[in-house]
Structure formats: structure tokens, C-alpha cells
C-alpha positions in Angstrom: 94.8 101.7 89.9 98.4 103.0 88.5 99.3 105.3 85.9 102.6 104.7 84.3 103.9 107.7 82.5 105.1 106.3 79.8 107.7 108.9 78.5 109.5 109.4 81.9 109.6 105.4 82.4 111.5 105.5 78.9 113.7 108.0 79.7 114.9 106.8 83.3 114.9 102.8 82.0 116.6 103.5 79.4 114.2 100.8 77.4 112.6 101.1 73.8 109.4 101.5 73.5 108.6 97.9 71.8 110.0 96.7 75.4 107.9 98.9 77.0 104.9 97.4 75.1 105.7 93.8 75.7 106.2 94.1 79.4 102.7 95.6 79.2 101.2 93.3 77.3 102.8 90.5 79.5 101.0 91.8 82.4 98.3 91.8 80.7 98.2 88.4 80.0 99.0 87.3 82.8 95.8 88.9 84.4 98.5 91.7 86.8 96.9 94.4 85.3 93.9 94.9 83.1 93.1 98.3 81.0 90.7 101.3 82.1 89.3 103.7 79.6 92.0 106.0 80.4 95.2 105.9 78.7 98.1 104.6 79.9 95.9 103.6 83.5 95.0 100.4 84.8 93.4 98.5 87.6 95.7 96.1 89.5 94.8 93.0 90.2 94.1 93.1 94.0 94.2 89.2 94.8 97.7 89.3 94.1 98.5 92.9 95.9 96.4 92.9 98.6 96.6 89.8 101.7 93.8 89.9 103.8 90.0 91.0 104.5 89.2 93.8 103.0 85.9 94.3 104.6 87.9 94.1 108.2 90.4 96.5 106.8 88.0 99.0 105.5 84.7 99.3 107.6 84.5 102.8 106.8 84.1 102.0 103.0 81.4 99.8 103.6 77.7 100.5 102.6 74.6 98.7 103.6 71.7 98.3 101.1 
């Protein structure tokens, strides 16, 4: 997941907010990033971070039924 904080992005950007929103909602779109219940948090799209098994990478993490 990432959490953008909004007002610093603004501030160090230097970018309105309506471009702010628009890059957001392009990410959206294009299935990058998709909205959690939290604000300004989402889950990224791991098939297009992530290369790899991520059962090999993690055996730790997983859990048996």
C-alpha cells in the first residue's frame, strides 16, 4: 500500500490540486492503484511492481490450511 500526503506533495511539486486529482484518477483507471477505506491510501497493483514468485520470496508468510 502507499499513502501520499497530499499537502506536502502540493507544496514540494509545486502542482494544483485539480492536477493532483487527475494524475490520481489516471492511475486509477489505468488499474496502478486502486482505493482503500482510508483516505488518501491505496493498494498498488503488485503485477506491475513486483517480478517474481512471491510464495519463493516469502515462505515465512505462508500459512497452511
Amino acid at each position: 500500500w502507499i499513502w501520499i500526503n497530499k499537502e506536502r506533495y502540493l507544496k514540494e511539486s509545486n502542482t494544483s490540486l485539480n492536477t493532483y486529482k487527475a494524475a490520481v484518477e489516471d492511475l486509477l483507471r489505468c488499474g496502478i492503484i486502486t482505493p482503500t477505506m482510508y483516505v488518501d491510501t491505496y493498494w498498488i497493483n503488485p503485477m506491475l511492481i513486483f517480478a517474481g514468485n512471491r510464495l519463493k520470496k516469502y515462505p515465512d508468510s505462508i500459512v497452511e490450511e
